[in-house]
C-alpha positions in Angstrom: 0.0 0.0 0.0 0.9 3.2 -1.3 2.1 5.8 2.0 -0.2 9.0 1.6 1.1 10.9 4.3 1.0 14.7 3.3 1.6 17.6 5.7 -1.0 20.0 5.4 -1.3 23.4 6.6 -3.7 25.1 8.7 -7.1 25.4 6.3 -9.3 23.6 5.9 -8.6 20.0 4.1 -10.7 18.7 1.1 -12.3 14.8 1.2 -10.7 12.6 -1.7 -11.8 9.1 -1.8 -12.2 9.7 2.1 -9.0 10.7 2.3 -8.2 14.1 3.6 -5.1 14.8 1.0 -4.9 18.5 0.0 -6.2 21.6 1.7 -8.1 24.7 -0.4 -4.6 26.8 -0.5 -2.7 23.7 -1.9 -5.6 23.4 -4.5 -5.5 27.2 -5.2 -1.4 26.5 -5.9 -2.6 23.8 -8.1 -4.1 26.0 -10.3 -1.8 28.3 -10.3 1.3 25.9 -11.4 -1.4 24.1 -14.5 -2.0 27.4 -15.1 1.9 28.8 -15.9 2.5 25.4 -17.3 -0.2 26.0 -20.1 1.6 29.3 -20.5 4.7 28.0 -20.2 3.5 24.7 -23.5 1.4 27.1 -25.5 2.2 28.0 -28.9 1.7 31.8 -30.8 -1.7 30.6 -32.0 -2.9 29.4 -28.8 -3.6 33.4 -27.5 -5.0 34.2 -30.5 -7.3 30.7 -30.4 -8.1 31.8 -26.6 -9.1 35.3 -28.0 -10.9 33.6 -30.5 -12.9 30.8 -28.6 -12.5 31.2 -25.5 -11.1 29.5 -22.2 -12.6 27.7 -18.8 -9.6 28.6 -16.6 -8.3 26.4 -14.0 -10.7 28.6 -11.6 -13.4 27.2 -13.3 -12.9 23.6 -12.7 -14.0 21.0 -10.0 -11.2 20.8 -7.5 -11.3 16.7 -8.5 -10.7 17.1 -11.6 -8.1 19.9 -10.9 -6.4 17.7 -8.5 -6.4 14.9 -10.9 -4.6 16.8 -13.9 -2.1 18.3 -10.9 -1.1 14.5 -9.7 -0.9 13.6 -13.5 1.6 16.4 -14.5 3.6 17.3 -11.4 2.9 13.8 -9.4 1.1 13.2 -5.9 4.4 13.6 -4.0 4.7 17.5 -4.6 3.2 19.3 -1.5 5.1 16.5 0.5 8.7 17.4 -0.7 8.3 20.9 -0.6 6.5 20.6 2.2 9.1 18.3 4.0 11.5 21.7 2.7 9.1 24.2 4.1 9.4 22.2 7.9 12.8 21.8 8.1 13.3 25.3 7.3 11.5 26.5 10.3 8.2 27.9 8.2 6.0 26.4 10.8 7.0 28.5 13.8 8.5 25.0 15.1 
């Protein structure tokens, strides 16, 4: 079996397959990082295509399906490394 620690921060976690795995701020970074890597991937046409068409933004997604893409690209052990960082580098008033 698979170890899903994570350390969370102080909000307020989210239920995932009644696991309690990321909180709302570590969803809102989610977006943010698909976000800049759509920037980041996108070709000259894509702004005009967006311009043209349209976009649902990452804002606009269920946080599922967000967190899905999220554990796809950058893998489920993110928030625990930089979280692991983030401890040992006295972030948590420890």
């Amino acid at each position: 079996m698979k170890n899903t620690k994570k350390f969370l921060d102080k909000t307020t976690a989210i239920n995932i397959n009644n696991t309690m795995k990321y909180t709302q701020t570590q969803i809102a970074k989610m977006r943010t990082l698909l976000a800049q890597r759509d920037i980041e991937q996108s070709e000259d046409s894509t702004l005009f295509d967006v311009f043209m068409e349209g976009c649902t933004g990452w804002g606009n997604f269920e946080d599922d399906f967000v967190i899905e893409q999220f554990e796809e690209y950058f893998g489920e052990d993110y928030f625990e490394v930089i979280d692991e960082k983030d401890h040992k580098n006295g972030l948590y008033g420890e």
